[in-house]
Backbone as a printed PyTorch tensor [residue, N CA C, xyz], in Angstrom:
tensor([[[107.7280, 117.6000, 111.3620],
         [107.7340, 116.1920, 111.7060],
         [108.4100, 116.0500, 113.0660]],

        [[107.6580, 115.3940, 114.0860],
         [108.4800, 115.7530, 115.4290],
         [109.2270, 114.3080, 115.4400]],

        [[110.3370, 114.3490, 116.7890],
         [110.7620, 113.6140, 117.2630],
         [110.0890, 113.1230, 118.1440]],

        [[109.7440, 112.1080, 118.6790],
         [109.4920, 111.9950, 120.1220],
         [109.9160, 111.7300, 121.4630]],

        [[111.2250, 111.4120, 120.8700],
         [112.5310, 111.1100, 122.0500],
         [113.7950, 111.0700, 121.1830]],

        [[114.7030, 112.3150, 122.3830],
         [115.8510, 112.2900, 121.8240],
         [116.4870, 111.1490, 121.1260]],

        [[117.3190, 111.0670, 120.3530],
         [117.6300, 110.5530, 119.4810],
         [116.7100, 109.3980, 118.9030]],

        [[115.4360, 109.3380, 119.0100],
         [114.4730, 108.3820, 118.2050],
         [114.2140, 108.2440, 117.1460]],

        [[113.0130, 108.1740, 116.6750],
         [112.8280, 108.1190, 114.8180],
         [111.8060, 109.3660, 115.0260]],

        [[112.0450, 109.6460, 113.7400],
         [110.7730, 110.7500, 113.7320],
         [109.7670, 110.2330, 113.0650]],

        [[108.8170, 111.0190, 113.3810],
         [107.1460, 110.4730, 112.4740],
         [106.4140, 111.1750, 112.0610]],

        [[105.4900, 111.1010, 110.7210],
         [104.7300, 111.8180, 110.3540],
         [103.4180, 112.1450, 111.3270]],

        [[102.9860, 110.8850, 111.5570],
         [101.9280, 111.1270, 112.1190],
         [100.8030, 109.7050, 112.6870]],

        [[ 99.5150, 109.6500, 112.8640],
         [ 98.8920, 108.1660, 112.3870],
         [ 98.0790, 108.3550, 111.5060]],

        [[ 98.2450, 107.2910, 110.8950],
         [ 97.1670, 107.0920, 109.8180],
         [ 96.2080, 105.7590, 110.3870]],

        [[ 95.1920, 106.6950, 110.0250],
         [ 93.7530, 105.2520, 110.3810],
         [ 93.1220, 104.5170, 108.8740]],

        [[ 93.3520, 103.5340, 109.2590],
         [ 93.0360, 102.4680, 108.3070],
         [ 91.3750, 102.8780, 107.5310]],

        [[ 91.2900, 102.8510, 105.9810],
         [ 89.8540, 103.2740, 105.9910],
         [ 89.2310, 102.4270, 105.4710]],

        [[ 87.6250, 102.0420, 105.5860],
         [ 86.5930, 101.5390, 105.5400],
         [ 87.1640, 100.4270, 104.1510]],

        [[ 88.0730, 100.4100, 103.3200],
         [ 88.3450,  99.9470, 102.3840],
         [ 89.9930,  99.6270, 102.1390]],

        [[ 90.1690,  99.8570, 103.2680],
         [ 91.6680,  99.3690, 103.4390],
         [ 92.7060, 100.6840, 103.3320]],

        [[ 91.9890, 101.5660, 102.7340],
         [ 92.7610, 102.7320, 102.2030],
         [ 93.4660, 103.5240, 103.2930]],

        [[ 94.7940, 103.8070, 102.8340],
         [ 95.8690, 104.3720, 103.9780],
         [ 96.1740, 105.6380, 103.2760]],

        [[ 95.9390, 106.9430, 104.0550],
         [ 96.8600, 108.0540, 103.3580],
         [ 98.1230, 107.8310, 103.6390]],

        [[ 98.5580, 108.8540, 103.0410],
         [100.2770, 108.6740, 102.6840],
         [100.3160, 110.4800, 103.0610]],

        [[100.9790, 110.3960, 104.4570],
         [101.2610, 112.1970, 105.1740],
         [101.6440, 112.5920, 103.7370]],

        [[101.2210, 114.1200, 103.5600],
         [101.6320, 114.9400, 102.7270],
         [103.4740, 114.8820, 102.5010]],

        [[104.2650, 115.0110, 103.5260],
         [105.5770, 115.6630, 103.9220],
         [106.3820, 113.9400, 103.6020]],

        [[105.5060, 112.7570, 103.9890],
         [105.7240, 111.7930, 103.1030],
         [105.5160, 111.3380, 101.9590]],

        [[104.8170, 111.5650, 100.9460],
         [104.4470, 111.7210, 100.0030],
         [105.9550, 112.3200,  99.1800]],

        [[105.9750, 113.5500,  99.3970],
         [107.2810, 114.2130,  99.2320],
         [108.3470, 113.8270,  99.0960]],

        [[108.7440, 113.5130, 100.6020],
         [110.2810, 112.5910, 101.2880],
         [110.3690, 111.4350, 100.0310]],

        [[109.6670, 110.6210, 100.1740],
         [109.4460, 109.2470,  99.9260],
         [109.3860, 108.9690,  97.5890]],

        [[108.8090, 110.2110,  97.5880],
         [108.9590, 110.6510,  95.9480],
         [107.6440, 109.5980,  95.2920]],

        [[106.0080, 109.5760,  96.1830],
         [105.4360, 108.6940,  96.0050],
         [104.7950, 109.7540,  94.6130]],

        [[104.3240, 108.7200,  93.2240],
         [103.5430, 109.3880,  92.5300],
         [102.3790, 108.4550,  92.3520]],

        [[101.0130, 109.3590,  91.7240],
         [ 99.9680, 108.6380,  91.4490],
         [100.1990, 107.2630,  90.2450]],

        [[ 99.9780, 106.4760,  90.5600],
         [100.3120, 105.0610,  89.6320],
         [101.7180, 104.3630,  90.2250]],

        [[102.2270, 104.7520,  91.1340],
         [102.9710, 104.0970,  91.1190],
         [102.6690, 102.5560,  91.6910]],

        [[103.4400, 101.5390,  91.1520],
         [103.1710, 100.5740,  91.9780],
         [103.9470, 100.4060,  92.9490]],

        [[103.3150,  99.4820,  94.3370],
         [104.2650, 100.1150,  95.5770],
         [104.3260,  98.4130,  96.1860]],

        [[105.0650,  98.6220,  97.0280],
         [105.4240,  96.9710,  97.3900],
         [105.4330,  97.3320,  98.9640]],

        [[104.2630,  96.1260,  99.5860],
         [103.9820,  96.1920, 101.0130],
         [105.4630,  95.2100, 101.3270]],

        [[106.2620,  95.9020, 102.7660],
         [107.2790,  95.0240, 103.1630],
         [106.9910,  95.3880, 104.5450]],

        [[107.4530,  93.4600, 104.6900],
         [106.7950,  93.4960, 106.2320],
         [107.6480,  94.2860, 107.2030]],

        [[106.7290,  94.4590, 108.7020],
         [107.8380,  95.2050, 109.4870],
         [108.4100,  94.4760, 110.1900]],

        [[109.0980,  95.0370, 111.0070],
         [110.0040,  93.9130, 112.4580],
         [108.7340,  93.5070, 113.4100]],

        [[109.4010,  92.4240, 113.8670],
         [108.9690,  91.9500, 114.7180],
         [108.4710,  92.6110, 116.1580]],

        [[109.1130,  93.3820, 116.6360],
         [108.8090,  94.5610, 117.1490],
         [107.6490,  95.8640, 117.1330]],

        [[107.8480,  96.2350, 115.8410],
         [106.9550,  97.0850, 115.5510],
         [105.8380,  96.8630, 114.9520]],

        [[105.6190,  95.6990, 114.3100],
         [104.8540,  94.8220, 113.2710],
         [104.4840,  96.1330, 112.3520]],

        [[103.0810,  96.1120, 111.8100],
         [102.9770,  96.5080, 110.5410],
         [104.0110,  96.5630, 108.9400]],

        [[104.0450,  96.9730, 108.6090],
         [105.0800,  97.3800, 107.2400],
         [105.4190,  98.5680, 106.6060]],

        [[106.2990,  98.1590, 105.4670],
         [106.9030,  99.2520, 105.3200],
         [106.3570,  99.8020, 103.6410]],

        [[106.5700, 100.5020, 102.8570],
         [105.7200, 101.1270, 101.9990],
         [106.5310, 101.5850, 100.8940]],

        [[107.0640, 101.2060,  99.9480],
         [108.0390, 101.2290,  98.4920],
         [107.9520, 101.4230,  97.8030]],

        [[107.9990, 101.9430,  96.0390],
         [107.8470, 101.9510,  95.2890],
         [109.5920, 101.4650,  94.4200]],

        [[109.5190, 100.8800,  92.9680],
         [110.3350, 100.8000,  92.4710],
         [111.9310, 101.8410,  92.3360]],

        [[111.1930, 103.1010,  92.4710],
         [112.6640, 103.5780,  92.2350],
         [113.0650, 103.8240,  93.5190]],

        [[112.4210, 103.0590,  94.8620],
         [112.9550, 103.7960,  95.7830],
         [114.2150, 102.0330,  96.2990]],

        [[113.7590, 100.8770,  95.7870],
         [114.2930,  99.7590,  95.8970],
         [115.4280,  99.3960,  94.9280]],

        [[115.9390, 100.3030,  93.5640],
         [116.3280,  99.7360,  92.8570],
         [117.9190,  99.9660,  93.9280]],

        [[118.2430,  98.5610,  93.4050],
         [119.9970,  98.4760,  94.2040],
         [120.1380,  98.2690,  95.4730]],

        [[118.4660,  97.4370,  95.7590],
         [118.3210,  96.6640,  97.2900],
         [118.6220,  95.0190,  96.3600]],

        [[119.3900,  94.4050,  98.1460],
         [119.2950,  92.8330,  97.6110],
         [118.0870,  92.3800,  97.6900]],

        [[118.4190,  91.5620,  96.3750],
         [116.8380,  90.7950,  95.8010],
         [116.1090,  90.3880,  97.1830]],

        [[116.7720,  89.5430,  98.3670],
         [115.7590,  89.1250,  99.2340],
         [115.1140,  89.6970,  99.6260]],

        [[115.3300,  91.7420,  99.5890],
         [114.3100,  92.3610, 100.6060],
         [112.9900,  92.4410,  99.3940]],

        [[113.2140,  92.6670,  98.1510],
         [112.0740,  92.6910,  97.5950],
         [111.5550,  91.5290,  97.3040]],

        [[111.9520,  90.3350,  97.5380],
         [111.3580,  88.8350,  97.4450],
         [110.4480,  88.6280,  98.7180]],

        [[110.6340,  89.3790,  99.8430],
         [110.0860,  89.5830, 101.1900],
         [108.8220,  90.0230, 101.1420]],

        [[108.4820,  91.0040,  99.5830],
         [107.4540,  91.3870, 100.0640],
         [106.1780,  90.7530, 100.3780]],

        [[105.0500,  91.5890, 101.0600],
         [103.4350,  91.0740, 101.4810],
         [102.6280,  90.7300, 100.6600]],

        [[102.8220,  91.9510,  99.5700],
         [101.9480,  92.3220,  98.8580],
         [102.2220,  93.7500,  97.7270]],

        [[101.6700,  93.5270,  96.7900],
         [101.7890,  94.8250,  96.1500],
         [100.4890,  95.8380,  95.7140]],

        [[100.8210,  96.8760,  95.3910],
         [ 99.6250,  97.5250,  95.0080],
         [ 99.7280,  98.7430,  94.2280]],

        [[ 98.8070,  99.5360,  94.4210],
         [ 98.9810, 100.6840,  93.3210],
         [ 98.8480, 102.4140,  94.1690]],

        [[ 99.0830, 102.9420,  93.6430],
         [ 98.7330, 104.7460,  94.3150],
         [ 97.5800, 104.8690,  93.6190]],

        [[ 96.2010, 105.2280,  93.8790],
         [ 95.0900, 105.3970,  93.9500],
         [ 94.9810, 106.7460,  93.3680]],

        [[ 95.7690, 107.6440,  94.2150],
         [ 95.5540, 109.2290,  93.8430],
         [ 96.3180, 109.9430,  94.7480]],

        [[ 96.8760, 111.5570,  94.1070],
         [ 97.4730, 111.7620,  95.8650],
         [ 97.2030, 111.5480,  96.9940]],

        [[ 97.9660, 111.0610,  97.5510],
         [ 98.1080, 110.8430,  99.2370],
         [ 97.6220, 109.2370,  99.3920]],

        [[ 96.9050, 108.5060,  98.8720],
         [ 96.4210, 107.7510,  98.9010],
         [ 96.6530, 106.2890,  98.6560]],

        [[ 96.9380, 104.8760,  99.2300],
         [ 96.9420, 103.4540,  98.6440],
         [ 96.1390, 102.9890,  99.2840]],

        [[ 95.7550, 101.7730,  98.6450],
         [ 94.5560, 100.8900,  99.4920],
         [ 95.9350,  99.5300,  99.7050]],

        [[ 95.2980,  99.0640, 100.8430],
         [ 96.6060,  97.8150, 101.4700],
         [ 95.7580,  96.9290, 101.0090]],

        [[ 96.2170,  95.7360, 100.1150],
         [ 95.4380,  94.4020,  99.7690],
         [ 95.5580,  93.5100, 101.1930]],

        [[ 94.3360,  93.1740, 101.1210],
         [ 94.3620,  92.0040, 102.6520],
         [ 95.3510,  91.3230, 103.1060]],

        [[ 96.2360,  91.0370, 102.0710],
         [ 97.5080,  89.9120, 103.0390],
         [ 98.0770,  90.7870, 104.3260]],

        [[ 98.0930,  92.1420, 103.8180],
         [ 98.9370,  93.0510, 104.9360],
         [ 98.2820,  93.1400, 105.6400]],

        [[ 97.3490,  92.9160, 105.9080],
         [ 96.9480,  92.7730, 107.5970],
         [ 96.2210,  93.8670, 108.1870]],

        [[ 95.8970,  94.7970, 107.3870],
         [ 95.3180,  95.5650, 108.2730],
         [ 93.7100,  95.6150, 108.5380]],

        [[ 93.0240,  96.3020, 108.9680],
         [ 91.1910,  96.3120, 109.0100],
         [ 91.4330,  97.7260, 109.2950]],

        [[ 89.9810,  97.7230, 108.9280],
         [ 89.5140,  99.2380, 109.0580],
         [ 89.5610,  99.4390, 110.4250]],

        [[ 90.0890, 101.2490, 110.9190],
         [ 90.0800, 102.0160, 111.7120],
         [ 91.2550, 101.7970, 112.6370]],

        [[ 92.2350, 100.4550, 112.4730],
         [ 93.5720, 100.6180, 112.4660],
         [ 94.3690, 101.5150, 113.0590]],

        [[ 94.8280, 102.2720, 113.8150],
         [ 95.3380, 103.3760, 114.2150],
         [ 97.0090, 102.6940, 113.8590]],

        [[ 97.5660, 103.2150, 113.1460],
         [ 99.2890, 102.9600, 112.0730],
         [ 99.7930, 104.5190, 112.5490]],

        [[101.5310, 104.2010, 113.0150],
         [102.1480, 105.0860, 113.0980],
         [103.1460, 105.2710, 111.3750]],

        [[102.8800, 106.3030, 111.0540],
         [103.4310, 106.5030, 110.0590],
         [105.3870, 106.9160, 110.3420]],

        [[106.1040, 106.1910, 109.9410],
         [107.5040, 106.4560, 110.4780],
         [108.5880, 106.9760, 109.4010]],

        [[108.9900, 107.2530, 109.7470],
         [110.4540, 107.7380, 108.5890],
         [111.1750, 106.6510, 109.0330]],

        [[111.2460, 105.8580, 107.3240],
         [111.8410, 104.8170, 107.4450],
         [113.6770, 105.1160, 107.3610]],

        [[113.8450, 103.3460, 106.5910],
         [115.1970, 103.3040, 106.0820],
         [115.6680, 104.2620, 105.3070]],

        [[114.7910, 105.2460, 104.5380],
         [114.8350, 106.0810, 103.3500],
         [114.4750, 105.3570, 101.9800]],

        [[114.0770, 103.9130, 102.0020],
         [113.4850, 102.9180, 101.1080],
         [112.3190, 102.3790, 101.1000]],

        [[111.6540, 102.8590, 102.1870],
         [110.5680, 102.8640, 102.6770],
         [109.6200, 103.8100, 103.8300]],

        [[108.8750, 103.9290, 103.5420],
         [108.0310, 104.6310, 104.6270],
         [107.1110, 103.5800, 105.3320]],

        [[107.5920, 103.8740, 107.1530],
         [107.2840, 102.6320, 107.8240],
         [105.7050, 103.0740, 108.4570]],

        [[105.6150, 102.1460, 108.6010],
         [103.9110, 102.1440, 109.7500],
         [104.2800, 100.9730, 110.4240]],

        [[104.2960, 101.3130, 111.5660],
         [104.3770, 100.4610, 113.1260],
         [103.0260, 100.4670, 113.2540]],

        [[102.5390,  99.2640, 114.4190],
         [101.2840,  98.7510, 114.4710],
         [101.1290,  98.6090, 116.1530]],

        [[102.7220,  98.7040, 116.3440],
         [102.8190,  98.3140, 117.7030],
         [104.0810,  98.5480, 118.2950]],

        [[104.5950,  97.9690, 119.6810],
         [106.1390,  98.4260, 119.7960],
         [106.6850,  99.6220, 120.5570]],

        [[107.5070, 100.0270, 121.2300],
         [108.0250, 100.9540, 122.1890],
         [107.8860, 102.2940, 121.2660]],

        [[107.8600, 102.4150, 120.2550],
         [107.8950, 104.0120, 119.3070],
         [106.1240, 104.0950, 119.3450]],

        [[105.0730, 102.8130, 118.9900],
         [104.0020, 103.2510, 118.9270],
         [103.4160, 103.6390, 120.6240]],

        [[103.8700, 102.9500, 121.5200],
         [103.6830, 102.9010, 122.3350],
         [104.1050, 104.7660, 123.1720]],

        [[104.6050, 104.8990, 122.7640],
         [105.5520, 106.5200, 122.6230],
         [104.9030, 107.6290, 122.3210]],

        [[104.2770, 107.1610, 121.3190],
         [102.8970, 108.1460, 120.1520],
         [102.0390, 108.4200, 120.7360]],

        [[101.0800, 107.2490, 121.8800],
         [100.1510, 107.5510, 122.1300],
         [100.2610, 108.4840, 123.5850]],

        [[101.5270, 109.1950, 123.8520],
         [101.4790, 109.8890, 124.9280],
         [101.5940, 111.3410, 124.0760]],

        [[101.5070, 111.2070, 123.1220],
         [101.8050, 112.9980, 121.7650],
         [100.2560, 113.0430, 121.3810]],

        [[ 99.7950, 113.5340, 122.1820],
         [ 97.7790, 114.2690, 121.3370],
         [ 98.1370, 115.2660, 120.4080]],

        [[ 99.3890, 115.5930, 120.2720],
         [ 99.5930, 116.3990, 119.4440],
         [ 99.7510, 116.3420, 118.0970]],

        [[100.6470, 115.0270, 117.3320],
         [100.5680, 114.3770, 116.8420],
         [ 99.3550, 114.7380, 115.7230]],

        [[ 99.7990, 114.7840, 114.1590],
         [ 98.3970, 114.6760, 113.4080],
         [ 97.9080, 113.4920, 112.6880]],

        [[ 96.8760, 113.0990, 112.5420],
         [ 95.7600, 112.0850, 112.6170],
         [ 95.4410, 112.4210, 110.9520]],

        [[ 96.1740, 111.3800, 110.3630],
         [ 95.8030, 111.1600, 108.2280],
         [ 94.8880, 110.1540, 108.4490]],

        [[ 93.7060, 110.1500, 107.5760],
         [ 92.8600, 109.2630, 107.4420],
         [ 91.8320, 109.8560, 106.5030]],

        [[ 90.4180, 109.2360, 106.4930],
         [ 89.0620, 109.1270, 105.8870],
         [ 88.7080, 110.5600, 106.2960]],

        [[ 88.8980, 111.0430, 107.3530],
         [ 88.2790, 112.3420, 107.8100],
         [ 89.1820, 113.6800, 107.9510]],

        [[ 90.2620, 113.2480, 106.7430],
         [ 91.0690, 114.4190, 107.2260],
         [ 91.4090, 115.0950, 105.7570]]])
């Protein structure tokens, strides 16, 4: 998982939005993050800054104050490994290019936009989760 600037955030990677809303979930996040199939997961919005959101499941929120989970977008389900579909409130459309981020440790973030995404698109190196991968 690289850095992309000294002391920055690190990132998995991007994920492209698919034909059905469906977002992989990086392998190495998947992991980190302790996502399982069924879980239900709670879309939380991002900053203002980075827009997009951030990506939860119950045991990763328990012993957050109620407002951040009253915050949320939207909720949904794990599909299958690696896999959620984002219900429309969150905003995304197909082919989307989402930076997948290492969040708070309560979430796994996707930026949409912002000085870190803006950062990404100078890394071709960077690996590309999606429909075709």
């Amino acid at each position: 998982m690289p850095q992309l600037v000294k002391g920055g955030k690190w990132v998995f990677g991007w994920v492209i939005v698919g034909l059905q809303r469906e977002l992989a979930i990086p392998p190495a996040a998947w992991d980190e993050y302790r996502f399982q199939v069924g879980d239900e997961v709670t879309f939380i919005p991002g900053s203002q800054r980075s827009g997009g959101f951030g990506l939860s499941h119950s045991r990763l929120l328990t012993g957050t104050p109620a407002p951040l989970q009253m915050r949320a977008l939207a909720r949904g389900r794990v599909v299958e490994v690696g896999w959620v579909v984002a219900p429309a409130q969150v905003g995304v459309q197909p082919g989307d290019p989402l930076l997948a981020v290492r969040g708070s440790g309560r979430a796994l973030g996707f930026a949409a936009r912002g000085p870190i995404h803006d950062e990404a698109l100078k890394h071709p190196e960077l690996e590309i989760f999606g429909q075709n991968t």
